[in-house]
Legacy VTK file of the C-alpha trace (Angstrom):
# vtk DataFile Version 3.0
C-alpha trace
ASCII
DATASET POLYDATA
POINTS 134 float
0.000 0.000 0.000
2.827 2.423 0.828
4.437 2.359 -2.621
1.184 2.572 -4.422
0.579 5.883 -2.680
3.849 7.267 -3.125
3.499 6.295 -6.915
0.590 8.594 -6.638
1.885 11.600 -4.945
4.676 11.374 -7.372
2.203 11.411 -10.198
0.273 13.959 -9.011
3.115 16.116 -8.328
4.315 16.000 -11.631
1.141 16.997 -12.867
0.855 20.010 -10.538
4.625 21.698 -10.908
3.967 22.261 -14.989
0.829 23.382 -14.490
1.851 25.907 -11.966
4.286 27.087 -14.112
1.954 27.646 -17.289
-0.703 29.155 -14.385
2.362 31.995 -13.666
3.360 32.572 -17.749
-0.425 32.993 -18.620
-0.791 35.630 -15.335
1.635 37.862 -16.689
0.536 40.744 -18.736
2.878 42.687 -21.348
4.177 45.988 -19.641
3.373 45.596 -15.999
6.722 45.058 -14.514
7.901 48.272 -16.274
5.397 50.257 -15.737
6.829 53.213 -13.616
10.455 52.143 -14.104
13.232 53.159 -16.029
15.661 50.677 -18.078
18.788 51.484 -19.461
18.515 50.894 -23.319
22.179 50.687 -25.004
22.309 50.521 -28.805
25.328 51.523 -30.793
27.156 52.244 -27.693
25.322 54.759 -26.540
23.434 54.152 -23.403
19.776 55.773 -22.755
17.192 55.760 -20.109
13.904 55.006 -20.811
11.372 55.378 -17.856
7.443 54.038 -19.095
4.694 55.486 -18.086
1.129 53.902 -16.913
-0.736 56.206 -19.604
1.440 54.687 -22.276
3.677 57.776 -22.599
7.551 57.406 -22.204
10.645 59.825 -21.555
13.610 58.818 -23.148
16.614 60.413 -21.543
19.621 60.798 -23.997
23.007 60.992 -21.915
23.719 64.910 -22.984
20.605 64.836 -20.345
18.010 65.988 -22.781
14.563 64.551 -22.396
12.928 63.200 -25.367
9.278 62.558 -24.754
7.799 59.067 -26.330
5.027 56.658 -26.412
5.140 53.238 -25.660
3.044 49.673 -26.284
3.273 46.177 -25.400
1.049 44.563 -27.586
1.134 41.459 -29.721
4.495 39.885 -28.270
6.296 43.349 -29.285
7.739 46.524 -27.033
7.330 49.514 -29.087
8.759 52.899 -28.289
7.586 56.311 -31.035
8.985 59.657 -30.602
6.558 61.193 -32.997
7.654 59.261 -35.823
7.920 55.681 -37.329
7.491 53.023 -34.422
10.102 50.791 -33.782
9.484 47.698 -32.239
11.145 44.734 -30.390
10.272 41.463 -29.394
8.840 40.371 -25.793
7.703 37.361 -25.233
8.885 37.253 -21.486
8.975 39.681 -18.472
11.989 41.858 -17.543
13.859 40.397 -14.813
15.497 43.587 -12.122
19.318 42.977 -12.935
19.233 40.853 -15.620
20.280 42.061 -19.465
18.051 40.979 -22.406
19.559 41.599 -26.032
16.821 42.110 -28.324
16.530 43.293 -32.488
14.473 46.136 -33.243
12.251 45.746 -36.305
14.814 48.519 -37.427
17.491 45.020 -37.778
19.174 47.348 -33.957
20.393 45.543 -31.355
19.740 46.503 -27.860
20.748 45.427 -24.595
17.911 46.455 -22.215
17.840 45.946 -18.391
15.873 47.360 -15.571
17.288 47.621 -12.151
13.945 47.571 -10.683
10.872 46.089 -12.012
7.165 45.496 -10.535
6.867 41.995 -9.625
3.396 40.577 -9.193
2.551 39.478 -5.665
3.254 36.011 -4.457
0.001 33.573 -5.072
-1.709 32.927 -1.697
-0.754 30.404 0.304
-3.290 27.773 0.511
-3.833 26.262 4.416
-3.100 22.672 4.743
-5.632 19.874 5.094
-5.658 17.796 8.410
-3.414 15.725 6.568
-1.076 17.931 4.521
LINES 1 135
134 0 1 2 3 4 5 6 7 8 9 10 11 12 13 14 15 16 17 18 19 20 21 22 23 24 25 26 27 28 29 30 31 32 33 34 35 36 37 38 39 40 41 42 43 44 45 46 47 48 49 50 51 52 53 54 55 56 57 58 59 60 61 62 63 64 65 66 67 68 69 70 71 72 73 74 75 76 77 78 79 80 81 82 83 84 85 86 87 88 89 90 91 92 93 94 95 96 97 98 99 100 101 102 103 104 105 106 107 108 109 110 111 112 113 114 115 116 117 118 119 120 121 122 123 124 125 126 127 128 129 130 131 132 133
């Protein structure tokens, strides 16, 4: 009896961990860990900071310090960034982790290294209390 019931908590724990997992990828939604923060954006060796904005709107900050006002969408498994003119667009399929660099290609064929030292990270699930048996 013992081994058929670990058999079965094995099973069912494989079952549970993917699930969680696909449960935590479908919760996230395009934008929201940036929203409010700034990442550095470095393209062609020159460094910028982008900060994004919750009505969409962005400041791009070149490092001369002038202040270059943008718009921004996540949308369609792209980032997208206008200053008044032709969007340009990169892909994101995944979050922004705080410390970590992504390289990404611009529909524009530019690569950028992006990374945010701060992002807004969604809070943990609840915890769920225990049956009398665990």
């Amino acid at each position: 009896m013992r081994q058929a019931t670990i058999r079965v908590a094995a099973a069912l724990a494989m079952v549970v961990v993917p699930a969680a997992g696909a449960v935590a990828q479908m919760g996230w939604v395009p934008g929201s860990e940036i929203v409010g923060q700034t990442l550095q954006v470095q393209t062609n060796g020159t460094s910028n900071s982008v900060t994004f904005n919750a009505d969409g709107t962005a400041t791009i900050m070149a490092p001369n310090g002038q202040a270059v006002p943008a718009t921004w969408s996540a949308a369609n498994n792209q980032l997208c960034l206008s200053t008044g003119g032709p969007q340009e667009c990169w892909p994101y399929t995944q979050a922004f982790m705080a410390g970590s660099q992504m390289a990404l290609t611009s529909n524009c064929q530019q690569v950028s290294t992006w990374m945010a030292s701060s992002t807004n990270q969604p809070p943990p699930p609840p915890v769920q209390p225990m049956g009398e048996r665990g």
